[in-house]
LOKETI-167258 format. One line per 3 residues: number of its first residue (from 1); their letters; for each residue x, z, y of N, C-alpha, C. Coordinates in Angstrom, 1 decimal. Each point is the difference from the previous one (the first is absolute). Layout:
BEGIN
NUM> A> X,Z,Y,X,Z,Y,X,Z,Y  ... $
END
This chain:
BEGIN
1> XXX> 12.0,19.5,-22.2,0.7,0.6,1.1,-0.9,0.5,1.1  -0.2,1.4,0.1,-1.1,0.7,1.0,0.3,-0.4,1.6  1.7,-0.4,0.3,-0.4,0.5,0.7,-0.3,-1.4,1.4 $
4> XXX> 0.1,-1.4,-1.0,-0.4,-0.9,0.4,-1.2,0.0,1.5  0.5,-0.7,0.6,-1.0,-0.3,1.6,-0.6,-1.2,-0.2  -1.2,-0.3,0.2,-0.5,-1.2,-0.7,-0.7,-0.7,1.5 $
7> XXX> 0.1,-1.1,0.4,-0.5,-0.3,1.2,-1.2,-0.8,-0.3  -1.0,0.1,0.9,-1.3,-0.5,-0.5,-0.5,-0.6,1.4  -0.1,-1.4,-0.4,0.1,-1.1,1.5,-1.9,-0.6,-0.7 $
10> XXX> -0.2,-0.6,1.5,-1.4,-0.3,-0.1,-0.5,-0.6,1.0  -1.2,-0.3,0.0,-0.6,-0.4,1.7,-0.6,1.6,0.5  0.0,-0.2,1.7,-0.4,0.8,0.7,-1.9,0.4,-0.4 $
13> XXX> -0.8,-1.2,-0.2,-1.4,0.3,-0.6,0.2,-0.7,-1.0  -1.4,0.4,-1.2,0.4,-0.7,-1.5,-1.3,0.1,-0.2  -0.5,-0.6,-1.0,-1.6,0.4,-1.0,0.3,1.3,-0.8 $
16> XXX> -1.5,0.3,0.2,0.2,1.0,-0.8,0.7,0.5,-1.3  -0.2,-1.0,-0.9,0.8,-0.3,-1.1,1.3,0.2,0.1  0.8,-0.6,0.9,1.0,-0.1,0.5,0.6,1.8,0.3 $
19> XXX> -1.1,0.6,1.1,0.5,1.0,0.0,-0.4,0.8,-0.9  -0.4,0.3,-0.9,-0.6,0.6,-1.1,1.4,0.1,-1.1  0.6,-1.6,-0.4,1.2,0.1,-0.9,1.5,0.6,0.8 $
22> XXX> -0.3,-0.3,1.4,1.1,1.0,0.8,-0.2,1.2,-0.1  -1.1,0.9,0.0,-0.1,1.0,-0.4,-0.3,1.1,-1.0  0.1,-1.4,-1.0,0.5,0.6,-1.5,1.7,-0.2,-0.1 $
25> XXX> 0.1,-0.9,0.7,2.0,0.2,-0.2,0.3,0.7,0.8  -0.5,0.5,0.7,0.4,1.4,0.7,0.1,1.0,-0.8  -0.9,0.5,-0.4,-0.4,0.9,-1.0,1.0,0.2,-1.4 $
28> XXX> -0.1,-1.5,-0.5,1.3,-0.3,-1.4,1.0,0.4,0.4  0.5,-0.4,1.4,1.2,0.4,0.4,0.7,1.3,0.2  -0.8,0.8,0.3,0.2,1.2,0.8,-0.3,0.6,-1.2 $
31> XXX> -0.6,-0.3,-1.1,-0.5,0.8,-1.8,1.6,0.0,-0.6  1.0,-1.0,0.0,1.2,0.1,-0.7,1.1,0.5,0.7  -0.8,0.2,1.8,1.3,0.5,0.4,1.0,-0.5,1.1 $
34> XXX> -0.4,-1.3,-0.3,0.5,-1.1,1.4,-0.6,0.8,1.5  1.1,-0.7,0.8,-0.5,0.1,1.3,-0.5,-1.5,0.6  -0.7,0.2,1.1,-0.6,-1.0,1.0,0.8,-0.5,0.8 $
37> XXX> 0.1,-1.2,0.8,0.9,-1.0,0.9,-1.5,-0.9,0.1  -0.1,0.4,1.3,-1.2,-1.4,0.6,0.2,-0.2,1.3  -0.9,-0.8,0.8,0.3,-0.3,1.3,-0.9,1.4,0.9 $
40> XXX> -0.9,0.0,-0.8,-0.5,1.8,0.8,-1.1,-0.5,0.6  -0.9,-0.5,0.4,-1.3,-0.1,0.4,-1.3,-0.7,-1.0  -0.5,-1.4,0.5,-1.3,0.4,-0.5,0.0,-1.2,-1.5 $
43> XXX> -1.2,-0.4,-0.7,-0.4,-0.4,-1.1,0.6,0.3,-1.1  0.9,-1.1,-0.6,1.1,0.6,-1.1,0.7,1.6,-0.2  0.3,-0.3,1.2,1.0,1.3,0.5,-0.7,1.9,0.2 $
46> XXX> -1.1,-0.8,0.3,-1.2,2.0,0.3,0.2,-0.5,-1.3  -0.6,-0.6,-0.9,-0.7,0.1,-1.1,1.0,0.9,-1.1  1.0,-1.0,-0.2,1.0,0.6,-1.1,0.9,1.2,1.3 $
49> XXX> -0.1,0.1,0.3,0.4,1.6,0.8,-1.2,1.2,-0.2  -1.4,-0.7,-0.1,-0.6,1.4,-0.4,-0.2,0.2,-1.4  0.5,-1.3,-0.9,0.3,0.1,-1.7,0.8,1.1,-0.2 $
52> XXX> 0.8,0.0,1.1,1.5,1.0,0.1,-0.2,1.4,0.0  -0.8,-0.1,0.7,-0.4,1.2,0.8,-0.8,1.0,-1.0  -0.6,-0.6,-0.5,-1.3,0.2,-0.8,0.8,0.5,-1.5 $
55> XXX> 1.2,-0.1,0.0,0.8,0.7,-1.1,0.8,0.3,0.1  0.3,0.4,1.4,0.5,1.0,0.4,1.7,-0.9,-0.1  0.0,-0.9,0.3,1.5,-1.1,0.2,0.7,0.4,1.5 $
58> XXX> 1.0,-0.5,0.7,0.5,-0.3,0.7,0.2,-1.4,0.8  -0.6,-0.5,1.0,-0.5,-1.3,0.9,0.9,0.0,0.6  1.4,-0.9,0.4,0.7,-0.1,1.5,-0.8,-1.8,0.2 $
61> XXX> -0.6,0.5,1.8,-0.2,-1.1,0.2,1.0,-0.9,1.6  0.4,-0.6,0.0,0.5,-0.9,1.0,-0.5,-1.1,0.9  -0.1,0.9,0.3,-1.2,-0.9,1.7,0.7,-0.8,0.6 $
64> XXX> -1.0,-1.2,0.7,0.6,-1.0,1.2,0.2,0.6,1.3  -0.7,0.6,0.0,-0.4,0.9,1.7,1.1,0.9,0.2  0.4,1.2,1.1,0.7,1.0,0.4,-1.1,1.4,0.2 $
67> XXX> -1.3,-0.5,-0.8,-0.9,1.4,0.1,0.0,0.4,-1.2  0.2,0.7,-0.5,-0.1,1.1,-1.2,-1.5,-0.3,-0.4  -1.1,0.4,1.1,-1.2,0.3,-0.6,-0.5,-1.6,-0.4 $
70> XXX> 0.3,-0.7,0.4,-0.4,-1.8,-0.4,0.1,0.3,-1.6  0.5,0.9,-0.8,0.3,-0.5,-2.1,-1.5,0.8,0.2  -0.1,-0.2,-1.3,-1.5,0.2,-0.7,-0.1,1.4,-0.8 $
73> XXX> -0.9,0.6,0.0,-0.2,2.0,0.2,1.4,0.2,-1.5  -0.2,-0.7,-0.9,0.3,0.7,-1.3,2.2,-0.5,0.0  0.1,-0.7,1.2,1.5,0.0,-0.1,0.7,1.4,0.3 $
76> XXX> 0.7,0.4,-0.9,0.8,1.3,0.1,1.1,-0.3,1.0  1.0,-1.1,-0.3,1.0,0.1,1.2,0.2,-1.1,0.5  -0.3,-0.1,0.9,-0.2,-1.2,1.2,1.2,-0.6,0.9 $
79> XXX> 0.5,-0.9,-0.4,1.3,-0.6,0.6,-0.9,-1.1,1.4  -0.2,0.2,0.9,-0.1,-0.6,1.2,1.5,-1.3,0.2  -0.2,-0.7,0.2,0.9,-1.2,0.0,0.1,-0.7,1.9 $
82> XXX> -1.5,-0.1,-0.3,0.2,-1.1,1.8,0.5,-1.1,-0.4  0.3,-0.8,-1.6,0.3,-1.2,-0.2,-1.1,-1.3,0.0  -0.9,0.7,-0.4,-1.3,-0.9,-0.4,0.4,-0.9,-1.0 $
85> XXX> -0.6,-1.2,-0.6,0.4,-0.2,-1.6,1.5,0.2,-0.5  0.7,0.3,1.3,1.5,-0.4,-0.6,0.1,1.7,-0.9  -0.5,0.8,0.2,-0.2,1.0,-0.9,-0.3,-0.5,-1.5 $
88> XXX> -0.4,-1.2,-0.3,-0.1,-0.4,-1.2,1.3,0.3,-1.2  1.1,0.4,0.8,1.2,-0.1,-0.4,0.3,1.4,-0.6  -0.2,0.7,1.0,0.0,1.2,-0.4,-1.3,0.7,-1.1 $
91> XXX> -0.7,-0.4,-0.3,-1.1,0.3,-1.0,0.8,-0.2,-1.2  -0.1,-1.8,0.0,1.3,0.1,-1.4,0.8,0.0,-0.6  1.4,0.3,1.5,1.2,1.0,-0.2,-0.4,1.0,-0.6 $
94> XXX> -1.2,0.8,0.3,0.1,1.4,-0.5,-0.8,-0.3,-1.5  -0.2,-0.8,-0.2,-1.0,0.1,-1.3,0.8,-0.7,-1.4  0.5,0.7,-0.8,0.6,-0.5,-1.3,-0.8,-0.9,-0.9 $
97> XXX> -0.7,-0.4,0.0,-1.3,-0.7,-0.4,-1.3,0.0,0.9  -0.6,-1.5,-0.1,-1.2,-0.2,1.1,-0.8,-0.7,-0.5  -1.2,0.1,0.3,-1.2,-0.4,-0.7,-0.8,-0.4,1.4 $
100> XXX> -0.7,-1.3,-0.6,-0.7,-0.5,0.8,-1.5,-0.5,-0.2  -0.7,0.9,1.2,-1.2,-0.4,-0.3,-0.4,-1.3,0.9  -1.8,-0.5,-0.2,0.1,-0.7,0.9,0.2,0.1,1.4 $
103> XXX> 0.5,-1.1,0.7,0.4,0.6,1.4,0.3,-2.0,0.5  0.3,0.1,1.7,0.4,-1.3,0.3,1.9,-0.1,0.0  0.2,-0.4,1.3,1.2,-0.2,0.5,0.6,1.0,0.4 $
106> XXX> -0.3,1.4,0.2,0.8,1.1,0.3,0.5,0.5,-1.6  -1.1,-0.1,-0.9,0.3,-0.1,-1.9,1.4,-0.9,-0.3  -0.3,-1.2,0.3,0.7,-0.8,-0.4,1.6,0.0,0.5 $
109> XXX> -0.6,0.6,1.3,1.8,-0.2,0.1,0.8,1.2,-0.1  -0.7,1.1,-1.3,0.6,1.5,-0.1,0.1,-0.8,-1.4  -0.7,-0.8,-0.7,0.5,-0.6,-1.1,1.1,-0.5,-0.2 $
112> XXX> 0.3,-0.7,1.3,1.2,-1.3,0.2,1.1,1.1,-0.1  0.0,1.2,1.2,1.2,1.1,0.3,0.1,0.5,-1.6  -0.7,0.7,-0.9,0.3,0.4,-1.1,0.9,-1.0,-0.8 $
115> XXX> -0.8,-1.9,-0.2,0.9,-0.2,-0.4,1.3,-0.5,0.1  0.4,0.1,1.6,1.2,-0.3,0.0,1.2,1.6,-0.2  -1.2,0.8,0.0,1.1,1.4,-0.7,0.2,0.2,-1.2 $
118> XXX> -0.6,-0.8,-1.2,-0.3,0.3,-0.9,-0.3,1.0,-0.1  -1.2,0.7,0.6,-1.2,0.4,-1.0,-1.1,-0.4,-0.7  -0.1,0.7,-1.1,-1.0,-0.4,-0.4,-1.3,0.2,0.2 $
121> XXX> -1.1,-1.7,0.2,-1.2,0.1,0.8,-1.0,-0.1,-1.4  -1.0,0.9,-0.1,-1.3,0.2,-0.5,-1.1,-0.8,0.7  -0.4,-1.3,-0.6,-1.6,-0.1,1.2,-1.3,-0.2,-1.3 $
124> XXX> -0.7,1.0,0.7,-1.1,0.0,-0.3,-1.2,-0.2,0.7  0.3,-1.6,-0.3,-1.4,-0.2,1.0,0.6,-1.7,1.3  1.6,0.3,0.1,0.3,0.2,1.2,0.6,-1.8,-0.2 $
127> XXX> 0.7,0.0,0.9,0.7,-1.4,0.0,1.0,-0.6,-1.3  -0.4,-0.8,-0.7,0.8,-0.6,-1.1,1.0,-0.6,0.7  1.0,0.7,-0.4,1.8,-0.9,0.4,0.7,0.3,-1.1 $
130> XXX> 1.2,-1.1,0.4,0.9,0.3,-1.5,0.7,1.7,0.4  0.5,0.0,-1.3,0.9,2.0,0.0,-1.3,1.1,0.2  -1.4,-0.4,0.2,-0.9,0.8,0.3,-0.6,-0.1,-1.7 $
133> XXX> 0.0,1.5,-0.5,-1.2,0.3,-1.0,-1.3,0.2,0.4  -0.2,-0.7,-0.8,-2.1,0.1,0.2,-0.4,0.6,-1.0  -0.6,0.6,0.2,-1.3,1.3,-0.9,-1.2,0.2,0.4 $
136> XXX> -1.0,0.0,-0.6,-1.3,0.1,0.0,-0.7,1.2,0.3  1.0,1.1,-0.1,-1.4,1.0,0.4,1.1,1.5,0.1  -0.3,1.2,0.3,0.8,0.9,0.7,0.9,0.6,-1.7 $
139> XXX> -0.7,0.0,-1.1,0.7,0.5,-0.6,1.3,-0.8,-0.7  -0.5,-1.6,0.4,1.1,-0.5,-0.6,1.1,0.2,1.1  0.1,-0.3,1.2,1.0,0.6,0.8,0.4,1.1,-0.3 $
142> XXX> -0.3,1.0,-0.2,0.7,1.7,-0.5,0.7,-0.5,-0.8  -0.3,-0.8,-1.3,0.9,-0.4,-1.4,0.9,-0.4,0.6  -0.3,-1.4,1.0,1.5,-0.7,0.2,0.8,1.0,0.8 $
145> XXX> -0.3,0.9,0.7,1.1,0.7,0.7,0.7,1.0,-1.0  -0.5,0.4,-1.0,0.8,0.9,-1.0,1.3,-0.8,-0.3  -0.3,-1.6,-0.5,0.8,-0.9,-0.2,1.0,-0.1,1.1 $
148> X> -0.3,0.2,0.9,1.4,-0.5,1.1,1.3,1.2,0.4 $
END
């Protein structure tokens, strides 16, 4: 299903590694067609937004702030909130499937909001909870999302 919106939650800074597999699932993502759902500024979020970018995908990102320029260069459309984490909600309202990289408490509790929407959560990398799939590395998440 192309025309799937895939949200992709994370911490604000990450290791390199970290942002490296974000920005190969940027890339996977935006190669089959998916669009982007993130919170729109920095570590996880630049990273798989310029995976996006970089194949030419579409990024909506959803800021805490009421400034537009606060998301990070490669977000295409920028929803300004003024909620601050409570925007957690709206990331994975909008995201039909979400994937989680490492991240803290702002991660964790876009995991908790998906699961009580039943969506389905991808973590790679990220917090082991029950209803959450774990995968080891970017391409096995692309498999499991064909599956869903």
């Amino acid at each position: 299903m192309k025309n799937l919106i895939i949200g992709v939650i994370g911490g604000h800074t990450c290791t390199k590694e970290v942002e490296l597999s974000a920005h190969n699932l940027g890339k996977s993502i935006a190669k089959v067609g998916y669009k982007l759902v993130c919170g729109g500024l920095g570590g996880v979020m630049n990273a798989v937004c310029k995976g996006v970018k970089e194949e030419n995908g579409v990024t909506i990102g959803i800021i805490p702030s009421y400034d537009k320029n606060d998301a990070n260069e490669y977000v295409d459309i920028v929803i300004p909130t003024g909620l601050g984490y409570a925007r957690n909600v709206l990331v994975v309202q909008t995201a039909d499937v979400v994937i989680a990289l490492p991240g803290e408490y702002g991660t964790l509790s876009e995991i908790a909001y998906a699961l009580q929407f039943n969506k389905p959560v991808i973590s790679l990398g990220s917090w082991d909870i029950k209803g959450v799939i774990q995968v080891k590395n970017v391409e096995e998440a692309m498999e499991r999302l064909k599956s869903i």
